[in-house]
C-alpha positions in Angstrom: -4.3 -35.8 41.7 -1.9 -33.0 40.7 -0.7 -34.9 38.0 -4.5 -35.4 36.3 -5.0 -31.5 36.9 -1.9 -30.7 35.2 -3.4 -33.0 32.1 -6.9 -31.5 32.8 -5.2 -28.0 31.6 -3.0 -28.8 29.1 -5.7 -30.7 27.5 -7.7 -27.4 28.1 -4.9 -25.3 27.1 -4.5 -27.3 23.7 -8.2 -27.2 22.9 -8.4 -23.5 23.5 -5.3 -23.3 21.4 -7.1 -25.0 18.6 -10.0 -22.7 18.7 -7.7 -19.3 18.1 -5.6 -20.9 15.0 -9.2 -22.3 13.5 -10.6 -18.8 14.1 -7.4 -17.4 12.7 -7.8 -19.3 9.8 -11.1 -19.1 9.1 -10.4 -15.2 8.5 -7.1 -15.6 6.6 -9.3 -14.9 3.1 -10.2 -11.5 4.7 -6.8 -11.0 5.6 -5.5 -11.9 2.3 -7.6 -9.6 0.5 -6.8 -6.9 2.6 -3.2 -7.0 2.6 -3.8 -7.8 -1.7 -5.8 -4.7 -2.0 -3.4 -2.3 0.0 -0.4 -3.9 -2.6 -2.2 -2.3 -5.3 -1.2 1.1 -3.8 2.5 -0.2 -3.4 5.7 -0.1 -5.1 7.1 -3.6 -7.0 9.4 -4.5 -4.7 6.8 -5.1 -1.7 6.2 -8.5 -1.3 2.2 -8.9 -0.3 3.1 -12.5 1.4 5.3 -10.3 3.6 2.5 -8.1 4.6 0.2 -11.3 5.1 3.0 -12.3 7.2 2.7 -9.5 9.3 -1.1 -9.6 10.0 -1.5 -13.0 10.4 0.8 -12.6 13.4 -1.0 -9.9 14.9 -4.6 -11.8 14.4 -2.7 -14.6 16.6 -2.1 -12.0 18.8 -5.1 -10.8 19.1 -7.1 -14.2 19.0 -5.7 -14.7 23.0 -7.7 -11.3 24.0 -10.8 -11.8 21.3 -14.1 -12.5 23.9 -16.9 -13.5 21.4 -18.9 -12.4 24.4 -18.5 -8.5 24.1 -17.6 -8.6 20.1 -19.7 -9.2 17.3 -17.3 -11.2 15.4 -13.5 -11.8 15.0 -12.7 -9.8 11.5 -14.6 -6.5 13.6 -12.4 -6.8 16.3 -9.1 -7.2 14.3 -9.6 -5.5 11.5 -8.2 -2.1 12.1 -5.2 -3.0 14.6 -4.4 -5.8 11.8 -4.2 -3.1 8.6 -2.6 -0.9 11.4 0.0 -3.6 11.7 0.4 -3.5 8.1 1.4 0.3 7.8 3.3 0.0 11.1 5.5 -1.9 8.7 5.9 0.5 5.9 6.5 3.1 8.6 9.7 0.9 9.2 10.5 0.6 5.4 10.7 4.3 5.2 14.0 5.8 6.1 13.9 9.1 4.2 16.7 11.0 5.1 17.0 15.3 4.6 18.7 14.8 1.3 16.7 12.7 0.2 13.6 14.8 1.4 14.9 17.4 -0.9 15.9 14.3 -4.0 11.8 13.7 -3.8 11.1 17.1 -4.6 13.5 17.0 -7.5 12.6 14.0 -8.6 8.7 15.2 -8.4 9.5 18.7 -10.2 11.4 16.7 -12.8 8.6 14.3 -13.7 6.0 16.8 -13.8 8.3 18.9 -16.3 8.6 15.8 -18.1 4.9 14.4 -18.0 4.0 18.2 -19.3 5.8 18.0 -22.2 5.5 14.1 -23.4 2.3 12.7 -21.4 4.1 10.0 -19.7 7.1 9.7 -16.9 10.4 9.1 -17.3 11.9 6.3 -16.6 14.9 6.0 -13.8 17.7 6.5 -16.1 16.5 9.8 -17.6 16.1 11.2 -14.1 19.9 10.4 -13.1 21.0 11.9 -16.1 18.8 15.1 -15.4 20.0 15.4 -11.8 23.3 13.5 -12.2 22.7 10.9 -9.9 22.9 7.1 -10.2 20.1 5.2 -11.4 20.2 2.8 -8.3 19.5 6.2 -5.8 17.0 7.3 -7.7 15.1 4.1 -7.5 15.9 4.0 -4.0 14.5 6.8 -3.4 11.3 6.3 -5.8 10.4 3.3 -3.9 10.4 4.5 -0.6 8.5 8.0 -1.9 5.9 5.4 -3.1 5.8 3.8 0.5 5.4 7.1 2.2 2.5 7.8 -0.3 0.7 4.9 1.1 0.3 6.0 4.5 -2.0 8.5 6.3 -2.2 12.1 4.7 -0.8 13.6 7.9 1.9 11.5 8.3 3.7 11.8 4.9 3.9 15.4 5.9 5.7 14.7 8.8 7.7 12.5 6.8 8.6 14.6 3.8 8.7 17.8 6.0 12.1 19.7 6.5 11.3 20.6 9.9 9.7 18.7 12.9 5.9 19.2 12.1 5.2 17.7 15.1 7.4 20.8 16.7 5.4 22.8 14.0 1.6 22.4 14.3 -0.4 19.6 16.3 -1.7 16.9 14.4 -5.2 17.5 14.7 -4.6 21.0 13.6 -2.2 19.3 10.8 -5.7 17.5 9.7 -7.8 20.5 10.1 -5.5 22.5 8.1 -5.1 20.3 5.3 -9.2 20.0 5.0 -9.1 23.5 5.1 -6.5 23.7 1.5 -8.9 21.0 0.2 -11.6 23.3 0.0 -9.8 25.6 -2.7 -9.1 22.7 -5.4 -11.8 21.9 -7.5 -14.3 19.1 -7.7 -11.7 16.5 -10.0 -8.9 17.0 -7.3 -11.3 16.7 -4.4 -12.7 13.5 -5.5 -9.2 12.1 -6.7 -7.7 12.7 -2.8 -11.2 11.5 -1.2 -10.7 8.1 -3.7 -7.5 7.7 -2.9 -7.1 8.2 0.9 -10.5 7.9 2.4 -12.0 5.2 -0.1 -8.4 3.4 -0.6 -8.8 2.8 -4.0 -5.7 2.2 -6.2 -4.4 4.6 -8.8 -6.1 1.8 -11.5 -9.8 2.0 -9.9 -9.3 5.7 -9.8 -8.7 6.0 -13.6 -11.5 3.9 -14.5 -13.7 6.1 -12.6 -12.7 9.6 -14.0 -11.6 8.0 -17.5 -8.3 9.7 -17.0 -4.8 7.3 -17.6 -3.1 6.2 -14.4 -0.2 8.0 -15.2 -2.3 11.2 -15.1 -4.0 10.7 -12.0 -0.4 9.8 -10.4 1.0 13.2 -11.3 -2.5 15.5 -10.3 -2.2 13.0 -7.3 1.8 14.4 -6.5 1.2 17.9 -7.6 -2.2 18.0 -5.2 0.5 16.7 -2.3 3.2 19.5 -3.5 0.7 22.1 -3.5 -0.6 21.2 0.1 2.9 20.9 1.7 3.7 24.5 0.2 0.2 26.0 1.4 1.1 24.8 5.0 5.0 25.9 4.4 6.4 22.6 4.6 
């Protein structure tokens, strides 16, 4: 008898097993596109797959607690805590030390000089030249300013921030604040940061809509962050 229970539930268990990975799978296109669409907002050297990677393992996750019950449908229960999983990782990726804090600002100041004089930015070596620094740190460093550009307005300013902004000013002030600079740039930069943060669309899509190049719209997008952090006196 015990022995026919125990294959009673691990027939039970394999079937129920089989239900999560189909459902998994069934939303893997959704996932896909997803973890596609945030690349586009992402340095070269992010691998997509690996972001795939990392929300299909939290949709497995979450497929043991999903009740079709009391949710509408899989994707609507996932969807956030999956993306969520997805910046959890760029979080990880970013390692931005105090110098190099203070190397993104020089790097930034640098391009803008250089985009105001020639309409385009300069490549890696020109920076290391400029601020006598090798090629390979300023890359480096690049990259994972790229990464932290990704994420949440509110947390690249703890990121890039000298200090402890969390010591500094409470988060939901942090948010309230920065609505509150918003308010004094005009309509262009309003729409560029609503595009780009709120709406998520890439540098690319953001171009095409105010017929400006992508280069352009990176460096309004980094002096729009520069002038923010300075207005709240990080």
């Amino acid at each position: 008898m015990n022995e026919l229970k125990q294959k009673q539930l691990d027939a039970y268990q394999m079937t129920l097993k089989k239900e999560r990975d189909d459902l998994v799978l069934s939303y893997m296109p959704a996932l896909k596109a997803m973890a596609f669409r945030l690349k586009t907002r992402l340095p070269a050297f992010i691998d997509a797959n690996d972001l795939i990677s990392i929300g299909a393992t939290q949709m497995v996750k979450l497929s043991k607690t999903y009740d079709k019950e009391q949710n509408d449908n899989f994707w609507g229960y996932v969807k956030q805590r999956v993306y969520g999983s997805m910046l959890d990782y760029l979080r990880e990726l970013d390692t931005l030390s105090r110098g190099d804090r203070k190397l993104v600002k020089e790097i930034d100041a640098a391009i803008n000089d250089y985009f105001n004089k020639f309409e385009c930015e300069p490549d890696d070596a020109y920076l290391a030249n400029l601020l006598s620094i090798e090629e390979s740190k300023i890359r480096e460093t690049r990259n994972l300013s790229d990464v932290c550009v990704a994420l949440p307005l509110d947390e690249q300013f703890e990121i890039l921030s000298d200090t402890n902004v969390e010591n500094k000013i409470e988060k939901d002030e942090l948010i309230e604040k920065i609505s509150e600079v918003l308010k004094d740039f005009n309509e262009r930069e309003q729409m560029i940061i609503q595009l780009y943060y709120y709406e998520e669309l890439s540098l690319k899509e953001i171009s095409d809509i105010l017929e400006i190049t992508e280069s352009r719209i990176s460096q309004i997008h980094k002096r729009l962050i520069t002038k923010i952090r300075e207005r709240l006196g990080f």
